[in-house]
RODO-315263 format. One record per residue (C-alpha): residue number from 0; x, y, z. Coordinates in steps of 0.5 Angstrom, whole numbers, plus 2048, in hexadecimal, padded with zeros to 3 digits. Layout:
REM RODO-315263
<NUM; <X; Y; Z>>,
...
This chain:
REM RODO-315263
<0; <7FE; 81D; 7F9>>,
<1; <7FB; 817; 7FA>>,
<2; <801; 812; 7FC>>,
<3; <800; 80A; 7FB>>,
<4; <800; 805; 800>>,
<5; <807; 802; 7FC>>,
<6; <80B; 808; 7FC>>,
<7; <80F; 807; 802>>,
<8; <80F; 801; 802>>,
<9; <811; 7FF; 7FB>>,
<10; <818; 804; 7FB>>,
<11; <819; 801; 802>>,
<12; <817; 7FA; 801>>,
<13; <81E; 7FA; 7FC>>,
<14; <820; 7F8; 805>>,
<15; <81C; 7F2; 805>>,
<16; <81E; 7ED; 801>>,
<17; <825; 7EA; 803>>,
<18; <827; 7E2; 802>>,
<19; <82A; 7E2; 7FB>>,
<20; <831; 7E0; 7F9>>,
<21; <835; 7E4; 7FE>>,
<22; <83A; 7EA; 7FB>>,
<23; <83F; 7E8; 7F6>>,
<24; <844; 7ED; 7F7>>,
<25; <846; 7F2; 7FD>>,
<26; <84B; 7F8; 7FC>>,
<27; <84F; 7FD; 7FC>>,
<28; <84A; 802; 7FA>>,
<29; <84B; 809; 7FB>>,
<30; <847; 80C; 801>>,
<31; <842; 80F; 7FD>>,
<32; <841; 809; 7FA>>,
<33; <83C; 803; 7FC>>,
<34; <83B; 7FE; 7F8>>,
<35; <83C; 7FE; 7F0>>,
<36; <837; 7F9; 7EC>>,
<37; <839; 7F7; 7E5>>,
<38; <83D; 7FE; 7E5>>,
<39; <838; 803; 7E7>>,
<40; <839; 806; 7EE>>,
<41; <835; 807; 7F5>>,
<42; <838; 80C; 7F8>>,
<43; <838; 80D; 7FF>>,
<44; <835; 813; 801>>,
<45; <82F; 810; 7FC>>,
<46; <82F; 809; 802>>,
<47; <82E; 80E; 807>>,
<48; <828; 811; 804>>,
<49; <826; 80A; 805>>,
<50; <828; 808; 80B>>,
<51; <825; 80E; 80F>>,
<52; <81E; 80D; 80B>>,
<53; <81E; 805; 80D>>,
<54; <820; 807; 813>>,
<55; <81A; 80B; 815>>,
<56; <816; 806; 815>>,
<57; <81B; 800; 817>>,
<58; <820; 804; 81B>>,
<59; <825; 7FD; 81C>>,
<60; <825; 7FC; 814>>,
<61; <82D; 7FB; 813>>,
<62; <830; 7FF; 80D>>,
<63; <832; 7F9; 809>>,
<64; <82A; 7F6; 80A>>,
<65; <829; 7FC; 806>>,
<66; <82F; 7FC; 801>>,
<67; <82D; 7F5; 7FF>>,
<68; <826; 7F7; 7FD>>,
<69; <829; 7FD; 7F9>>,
<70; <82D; 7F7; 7F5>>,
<71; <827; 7F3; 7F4>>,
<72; <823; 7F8; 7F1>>,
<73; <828; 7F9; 7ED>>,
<74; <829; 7F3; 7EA>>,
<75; <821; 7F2; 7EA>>,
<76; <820; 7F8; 7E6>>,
<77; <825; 7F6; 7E1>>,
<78; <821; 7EF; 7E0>>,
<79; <81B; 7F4; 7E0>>,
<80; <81D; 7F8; 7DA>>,
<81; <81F; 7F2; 7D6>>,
<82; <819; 7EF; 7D6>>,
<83; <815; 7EF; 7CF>>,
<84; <80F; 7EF; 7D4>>,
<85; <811; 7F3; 7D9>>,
<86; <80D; 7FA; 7DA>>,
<87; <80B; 7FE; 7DF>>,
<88; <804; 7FD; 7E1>>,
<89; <802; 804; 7E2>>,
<90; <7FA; 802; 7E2>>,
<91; <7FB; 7FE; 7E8>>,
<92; <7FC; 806; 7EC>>,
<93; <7F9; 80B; 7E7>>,
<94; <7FF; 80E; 7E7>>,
<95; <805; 80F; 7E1>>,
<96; <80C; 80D; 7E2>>,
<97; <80F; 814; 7E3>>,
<98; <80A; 815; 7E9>>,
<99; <80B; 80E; 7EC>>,
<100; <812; 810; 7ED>>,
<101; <811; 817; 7EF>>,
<102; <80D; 815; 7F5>>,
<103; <811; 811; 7F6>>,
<104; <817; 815; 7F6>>,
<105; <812; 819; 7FB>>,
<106; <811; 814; 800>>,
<107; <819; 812; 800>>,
<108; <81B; 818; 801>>,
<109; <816; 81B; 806>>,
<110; <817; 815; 80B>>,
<111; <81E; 815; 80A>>,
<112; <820; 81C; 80B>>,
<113; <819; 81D; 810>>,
<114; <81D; 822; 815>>,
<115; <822; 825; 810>>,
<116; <81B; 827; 80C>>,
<117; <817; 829; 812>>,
<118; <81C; 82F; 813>>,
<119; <81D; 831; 80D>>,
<120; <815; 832; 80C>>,
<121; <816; 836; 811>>,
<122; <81C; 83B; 810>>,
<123; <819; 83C; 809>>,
<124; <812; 83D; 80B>>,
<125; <80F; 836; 807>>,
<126; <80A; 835; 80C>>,
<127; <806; 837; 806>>,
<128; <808; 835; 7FF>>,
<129; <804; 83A; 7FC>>,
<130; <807; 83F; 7FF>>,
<131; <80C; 83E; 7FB>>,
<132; <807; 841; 7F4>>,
<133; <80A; 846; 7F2>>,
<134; <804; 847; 7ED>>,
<135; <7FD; 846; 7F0>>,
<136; <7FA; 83E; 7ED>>,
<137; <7F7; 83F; 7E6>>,
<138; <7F1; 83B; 7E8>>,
<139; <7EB; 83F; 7E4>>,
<140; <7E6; 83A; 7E3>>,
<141; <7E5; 83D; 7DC>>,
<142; <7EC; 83C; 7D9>>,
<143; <7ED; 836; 7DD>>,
<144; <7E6; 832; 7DA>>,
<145; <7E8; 832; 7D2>>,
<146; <7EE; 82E; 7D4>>,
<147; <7EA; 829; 7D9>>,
<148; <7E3; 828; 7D7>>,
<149; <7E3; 821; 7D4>>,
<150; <7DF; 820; 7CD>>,
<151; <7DB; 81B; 7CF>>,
<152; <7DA; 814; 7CD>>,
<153; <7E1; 815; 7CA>>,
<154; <7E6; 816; 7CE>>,
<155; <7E8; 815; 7D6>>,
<156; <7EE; 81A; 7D5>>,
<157; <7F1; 820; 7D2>>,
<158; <7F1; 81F; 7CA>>,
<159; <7F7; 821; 7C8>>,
<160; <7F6; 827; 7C6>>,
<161; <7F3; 829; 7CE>>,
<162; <7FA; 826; 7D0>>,
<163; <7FE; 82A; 7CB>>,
<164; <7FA; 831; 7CE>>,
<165; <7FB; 82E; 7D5>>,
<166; <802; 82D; 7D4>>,
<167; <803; 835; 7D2>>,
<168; <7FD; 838; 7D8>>,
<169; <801; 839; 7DE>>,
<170; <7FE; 838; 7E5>>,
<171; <803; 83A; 7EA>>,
<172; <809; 83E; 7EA>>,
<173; <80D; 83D; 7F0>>,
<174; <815; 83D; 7F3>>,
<175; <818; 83B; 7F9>>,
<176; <81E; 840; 7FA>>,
<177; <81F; 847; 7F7>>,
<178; <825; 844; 7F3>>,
<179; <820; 83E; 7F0>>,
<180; <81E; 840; 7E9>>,
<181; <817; 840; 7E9>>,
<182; <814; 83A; 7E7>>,
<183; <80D; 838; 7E4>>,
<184; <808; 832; 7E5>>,
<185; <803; 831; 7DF>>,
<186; <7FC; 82E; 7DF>>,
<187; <7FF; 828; 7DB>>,
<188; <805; 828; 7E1>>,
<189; <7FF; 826; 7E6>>,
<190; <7F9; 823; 7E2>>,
<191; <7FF; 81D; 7E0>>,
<192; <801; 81B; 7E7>>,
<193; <7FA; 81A; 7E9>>,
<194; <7F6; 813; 7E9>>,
<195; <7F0; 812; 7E5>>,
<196; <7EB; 814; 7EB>>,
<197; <7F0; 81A; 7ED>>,
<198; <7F0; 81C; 7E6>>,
<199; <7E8; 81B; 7E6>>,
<200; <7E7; 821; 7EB>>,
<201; <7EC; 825; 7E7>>,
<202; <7E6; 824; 7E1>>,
<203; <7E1; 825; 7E6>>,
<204; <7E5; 82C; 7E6>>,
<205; <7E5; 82B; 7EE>>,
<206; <7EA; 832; 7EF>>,
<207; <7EB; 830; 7F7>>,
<208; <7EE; 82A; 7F5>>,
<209; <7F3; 82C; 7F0>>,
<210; <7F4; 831; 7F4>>,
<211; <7F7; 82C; 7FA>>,
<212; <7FA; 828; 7F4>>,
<213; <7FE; 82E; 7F2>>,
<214; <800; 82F; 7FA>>,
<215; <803; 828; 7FA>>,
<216; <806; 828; 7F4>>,
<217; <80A; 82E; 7F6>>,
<218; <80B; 82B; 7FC>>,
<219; <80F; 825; 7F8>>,
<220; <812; 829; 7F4>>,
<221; <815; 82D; 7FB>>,
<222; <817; 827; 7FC>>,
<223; <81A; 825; 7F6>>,
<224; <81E; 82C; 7F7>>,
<225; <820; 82B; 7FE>>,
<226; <823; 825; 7FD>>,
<227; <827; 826; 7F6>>,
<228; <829; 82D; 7F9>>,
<229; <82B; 82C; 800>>,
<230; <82B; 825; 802>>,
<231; <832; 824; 801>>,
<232; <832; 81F; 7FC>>,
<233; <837; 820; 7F5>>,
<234; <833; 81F; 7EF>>,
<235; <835; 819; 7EE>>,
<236; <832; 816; 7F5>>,
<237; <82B; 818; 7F3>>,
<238; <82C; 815; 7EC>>,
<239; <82E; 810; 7F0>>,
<240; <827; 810; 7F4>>,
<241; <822; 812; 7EE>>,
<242; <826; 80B; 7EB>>,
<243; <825; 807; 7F1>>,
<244; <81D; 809; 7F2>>,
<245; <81C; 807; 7EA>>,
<246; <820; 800; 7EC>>,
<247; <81A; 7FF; 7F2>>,
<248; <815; 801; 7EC>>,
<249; <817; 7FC; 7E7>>,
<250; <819; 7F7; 7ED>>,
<251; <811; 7F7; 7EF>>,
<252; <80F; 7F7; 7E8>>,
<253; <813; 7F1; 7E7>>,
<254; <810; 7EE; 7ED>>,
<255; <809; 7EF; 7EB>>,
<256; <80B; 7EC; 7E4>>,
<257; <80D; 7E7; 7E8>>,
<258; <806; 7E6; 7EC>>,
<259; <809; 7E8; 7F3>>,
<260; <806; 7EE; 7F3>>,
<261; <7FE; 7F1; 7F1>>,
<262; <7FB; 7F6; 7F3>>,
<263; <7F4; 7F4; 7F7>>,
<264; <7F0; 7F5; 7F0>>,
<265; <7F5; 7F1; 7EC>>,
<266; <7F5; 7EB; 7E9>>,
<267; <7FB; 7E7; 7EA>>,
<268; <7FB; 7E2; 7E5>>,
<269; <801; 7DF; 7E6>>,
<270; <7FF; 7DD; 7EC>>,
<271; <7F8; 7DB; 7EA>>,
<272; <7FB; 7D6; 7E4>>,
<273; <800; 7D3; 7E9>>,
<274; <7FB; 7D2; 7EE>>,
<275; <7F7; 7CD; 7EA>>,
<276; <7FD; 7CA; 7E8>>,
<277; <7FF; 7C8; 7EF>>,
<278; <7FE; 7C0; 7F0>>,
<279; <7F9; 7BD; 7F6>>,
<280; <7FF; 7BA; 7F9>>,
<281; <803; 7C1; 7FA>>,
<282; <7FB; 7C4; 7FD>>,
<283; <7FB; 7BE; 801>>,
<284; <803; 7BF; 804>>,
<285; <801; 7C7; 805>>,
<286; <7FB; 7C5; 808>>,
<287; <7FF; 7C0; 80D>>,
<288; <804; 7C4; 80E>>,
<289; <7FF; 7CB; 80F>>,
<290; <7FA; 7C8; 812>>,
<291; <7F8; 7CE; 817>>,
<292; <7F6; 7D2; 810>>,
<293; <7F1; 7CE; 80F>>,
<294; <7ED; 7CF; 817>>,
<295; <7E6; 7D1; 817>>,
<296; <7E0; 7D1; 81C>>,
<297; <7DC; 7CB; 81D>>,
<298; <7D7; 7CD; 821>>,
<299; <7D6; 7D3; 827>>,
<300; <7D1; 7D4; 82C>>,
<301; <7CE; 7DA; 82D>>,
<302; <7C9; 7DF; 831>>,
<303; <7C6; 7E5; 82E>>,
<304; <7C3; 7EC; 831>>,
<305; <7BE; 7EF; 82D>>,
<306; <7BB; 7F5; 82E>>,
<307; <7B7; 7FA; 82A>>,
<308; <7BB; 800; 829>>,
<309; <7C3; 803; 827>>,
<310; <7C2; 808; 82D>>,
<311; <7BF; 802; 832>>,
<312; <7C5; 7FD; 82E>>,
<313; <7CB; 802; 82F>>,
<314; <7C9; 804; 836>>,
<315; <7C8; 7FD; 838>>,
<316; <7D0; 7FB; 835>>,
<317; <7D2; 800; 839>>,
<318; <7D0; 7FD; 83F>>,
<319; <7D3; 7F6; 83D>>,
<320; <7DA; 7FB; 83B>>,
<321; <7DA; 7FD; 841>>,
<322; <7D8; 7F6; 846>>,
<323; <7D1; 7F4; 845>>,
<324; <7D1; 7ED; 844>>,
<325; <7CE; 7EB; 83E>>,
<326; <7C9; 7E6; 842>>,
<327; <7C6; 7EC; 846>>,
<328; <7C6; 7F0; 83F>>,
<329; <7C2; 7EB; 83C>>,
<330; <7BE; 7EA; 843>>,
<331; <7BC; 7F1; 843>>,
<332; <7BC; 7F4; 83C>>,
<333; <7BC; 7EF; 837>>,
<334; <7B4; 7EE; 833>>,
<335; <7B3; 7E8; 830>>,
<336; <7B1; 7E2; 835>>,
<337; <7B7; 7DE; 835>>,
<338; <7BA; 7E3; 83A>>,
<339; <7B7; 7DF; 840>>,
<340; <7BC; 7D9; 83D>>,
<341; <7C3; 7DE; 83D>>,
<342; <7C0; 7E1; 834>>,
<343; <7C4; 7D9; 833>>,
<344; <7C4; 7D8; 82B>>,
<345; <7C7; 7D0; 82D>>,
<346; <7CC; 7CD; 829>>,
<347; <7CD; 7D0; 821>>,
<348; <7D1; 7CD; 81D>>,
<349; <7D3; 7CE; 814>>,
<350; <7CB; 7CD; 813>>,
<351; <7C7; 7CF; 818>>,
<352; <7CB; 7D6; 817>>,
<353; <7C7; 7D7; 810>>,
<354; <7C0; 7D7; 813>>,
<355; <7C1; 7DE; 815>>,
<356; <7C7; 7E4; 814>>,
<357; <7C7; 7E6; 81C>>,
<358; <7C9; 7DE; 81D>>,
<359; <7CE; 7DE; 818>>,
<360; <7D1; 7E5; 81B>>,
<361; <7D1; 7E1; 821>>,
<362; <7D5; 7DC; 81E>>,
<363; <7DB; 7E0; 81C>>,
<364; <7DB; 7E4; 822>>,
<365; <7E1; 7E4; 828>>,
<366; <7E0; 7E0; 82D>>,
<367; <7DF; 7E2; 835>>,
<368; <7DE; 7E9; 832>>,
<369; <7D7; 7EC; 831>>,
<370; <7D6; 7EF; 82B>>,
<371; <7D4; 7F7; 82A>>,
<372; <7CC; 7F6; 827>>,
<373; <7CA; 7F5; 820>>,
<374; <7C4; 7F7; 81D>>,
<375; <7C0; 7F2; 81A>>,
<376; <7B9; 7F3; 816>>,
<377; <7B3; 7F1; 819>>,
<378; <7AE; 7EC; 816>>,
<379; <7A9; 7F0; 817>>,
<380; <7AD; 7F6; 814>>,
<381; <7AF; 7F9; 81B>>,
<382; <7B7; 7F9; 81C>>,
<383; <7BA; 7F6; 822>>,
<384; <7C1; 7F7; 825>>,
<385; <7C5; 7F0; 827>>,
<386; <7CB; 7EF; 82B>>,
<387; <7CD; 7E9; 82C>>,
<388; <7D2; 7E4; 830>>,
<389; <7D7; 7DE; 82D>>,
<390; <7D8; 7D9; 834>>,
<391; <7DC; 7D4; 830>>,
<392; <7DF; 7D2; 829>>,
<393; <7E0; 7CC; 826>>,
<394; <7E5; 7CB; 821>>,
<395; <7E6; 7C7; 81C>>,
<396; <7EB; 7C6; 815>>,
<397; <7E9; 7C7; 80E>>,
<398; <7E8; 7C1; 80A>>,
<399; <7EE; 7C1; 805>>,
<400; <7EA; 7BF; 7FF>>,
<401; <7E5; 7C4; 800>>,
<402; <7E5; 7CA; 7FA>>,
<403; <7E8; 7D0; 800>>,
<404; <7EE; 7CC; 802>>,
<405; <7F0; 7CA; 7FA>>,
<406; <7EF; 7D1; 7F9>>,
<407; <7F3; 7D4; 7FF>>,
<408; <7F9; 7CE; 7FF>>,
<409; <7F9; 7CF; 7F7>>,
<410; <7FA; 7D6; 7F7>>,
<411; <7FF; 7D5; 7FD>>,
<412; <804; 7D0; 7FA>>,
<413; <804; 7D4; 7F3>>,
<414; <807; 7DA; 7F7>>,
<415; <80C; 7D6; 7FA>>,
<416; <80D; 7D3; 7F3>>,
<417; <80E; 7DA; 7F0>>,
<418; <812; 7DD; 7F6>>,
<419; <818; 7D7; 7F5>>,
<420; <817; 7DA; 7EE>>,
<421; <819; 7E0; 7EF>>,
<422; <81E; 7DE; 7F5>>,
<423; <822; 7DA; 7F0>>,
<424; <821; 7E1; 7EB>>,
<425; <824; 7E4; 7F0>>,
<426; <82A; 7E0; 7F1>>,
<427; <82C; 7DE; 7EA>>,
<428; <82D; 7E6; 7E8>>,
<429; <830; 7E8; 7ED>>,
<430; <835; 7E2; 7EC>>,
<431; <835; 7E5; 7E6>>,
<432; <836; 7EC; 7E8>>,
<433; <83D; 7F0; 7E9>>,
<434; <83C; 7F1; 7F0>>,
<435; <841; 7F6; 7F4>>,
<436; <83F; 7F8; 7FC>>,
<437; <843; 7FD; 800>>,
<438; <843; 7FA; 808>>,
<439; <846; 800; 80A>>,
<440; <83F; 804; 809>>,
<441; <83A; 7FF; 80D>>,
């Protein structure tokens, strides 16, 4: 199952941001209480699911931290949930919302319960989820091909009618104990929870990786089971949970409406309209006050080592690497005449660096390090391989009025803009807010 780069972080970030209006109410609350927002519950033992989870990457992360993201997504989520223009952007990730949350569930709960679920894997013997089929896999291209072949030009998914068929085929049927009822997972159970690309590898009638795509289906629902069955928490408690990662959800969805968060093929129109309403004034007072953002090199002087192969190239890097001086590797390897002047480039500054690729790579790389080679073609059509030598930099600042600082500072001042705005969302709902915090439980 392929997991996002978000899925942590976003039922984890609940714990990273703080700041707002302070808690309004403290107690008494019964133990099994920790907080009541607008009247609904975060019991404790749902607390502590994400404690020990936001612990296994941050171990001094205090209880109350975390309890405090709890209660922010609860009220941001109901912010979400009013807005008329609020959605899910389920196109930025390929994947519907009861996916997105099931992999979410996933993440939680296999963090948060690492060890409890290593050894219960191994007294069930689930080292394999497919150990627990308890019918071989349906996976018979031919049954399979009516349900998953695209009519082209139409379609770039199932029509309803193949929905309709893949909902009733069954693929896997499987348990976990022998008091468990036999359970079933349909066609249509694992076409909907992947993303476009997935889903096209299951059109292509790919059998290995439905195969693995069952296999770690089974494995989340082994989780699922494990956790609703064994962890210990009442029904309420994982209500609770399930409620808490909608809360993320709808906060992140929230965010994104707000232009603070994009995916990195995402437009963020938020913040491209606010950067152009950014006045000169506020560039030229963040350029004043950020002035080390806008640092670029002037001008190098470097040397250069060429010679006429990757072996002869990699073998002589190797020597550098190991101590040859950059002078004595020029003097005895180097094959253009200016070996006998140390392979010296001189000085090249922002213009001189256009006339040739190999000077403006020499421009950007690390000063006092020899760089490993680079293959460059030759003008008579002959490659060459050069390493090259940065002695010294000089930098300079960036012109404020020039296009890339209005651009940078633009952008960067409207995120500050749209951060004030949802800092002051946030203290205003939960002024708003009946909040009701359990000390006793932090």
């Amino acid at each position: 199952m392929a997991m996002h780069r978000w899925m942590l972080a976003i039922v984890l970030a609940v714990v990273a941001v703080g700041g707002y209006a302070g808690w309004q109410q403290w107690g008494p609350l019964p133990d099994t209480v920790a907080a009541r927002v607008d009247g609904d519950v975060i019991p404790s033992a749902t607390l502590d699911v994400f404690v020990a989870a936001a612990r296994r990457s941050e171990p001094d992360i205090s209880r109350e931290r975390v309890l405090k993201g709890l209660v922010e997504n609860r009220l941001l989520a109901a912010v979400a949930n009013a807005r008329d223009d609020h959605h899910a952007h389920p196109e930025r990730v390929g994947y519907d919302p009861v996916t997105r949350h099931e992999q979410q569930r996933f993440k939680l709960i296999r963090t948060a319960y690492a060890d409890a679920l290593r050894k219960a894997v191994n007294e069930d013997g689930m080292g394999n989820s497919l150990d627990s089929l308890t019918a071989p896999l349906a996976l018979s291209r031919e049954a399979l091909a009516p349900m998953l072949t695209l009519e082209q030009a139409l379609y770039s998914t199932m029509t309803d009618d193949q929905q309709q068929a893949a909902s009733n085929y069954v693929l896997a049927r499987y348990r976990f104990a022998d008091d468990q009822p036999e359970q079933t997972l349909t066609l249509w159970d694992l076409y909907r929870r992947q993303n476009i690309q997935l889903k096209v590898q299951m059109h292509n009638l790919n059998l290995d990786f439905m195969r693995e795509a069952v296999k770690q289906q089974l494995t989340m629902a082994y989780v699922f089971y494990w956790f609703e069955q064994q962890a210990g928490l009442s029904s309420a408690a994982i209500a609770a949970v399930d409620r808490s990662i909608d809360d993320a959800l709808q906060r992140e969805s929230l965010m994104h409406d707000m232009g603070l968060m994009q995916d990195i093929h995402d437009d963020n129109p938020q913040l491209r309209e606010l950067a152009a309403q950014v006045s000169d004034g506020q560039i030229a007072d963040y350029y004043a006050a950020n002035r080390e953002q806008f640092i670029r090199v002037e001008r190098v002087r470097a040397r250069h080592l060429r010679v006429s192969s990757q072996q002869q190239a990699d073998r002589v890097y190797a020597l550098i690497q190991d101590g040859l001086s950059f002078d004595q590797a020029v003097a005895d390897y180097s094959v253009t005449p200016d070996r006998e002047q140390g392979g010296d480039l001189g000085w090249i500054d922002r213009q001189s660096r256009q006339d040739h690729w190999t000077r403006a790579l020499a421009f950007v790389q690390p000063e006092g390090a020899v760089s490993p080679p680079f293959r460059s073609p030759g003008a008579d059509g002959a490659p060459y391989w050069e390493l090259f030598l940065v002695e010294e930099k000089v930098t300079g600042y960036q012109s404020l009025d020039s296009e890339s600082v209005r651009y940078r500072a633009g952008r960067a001042v409207a995120q500050e803009l749209l951060q004030q705005r949802f800092q002051s969302l946030l203290a205003e709902v939960t002024e708003q807010a009946s909040l009701r915090i359990n000390p006793a439980v932090l």
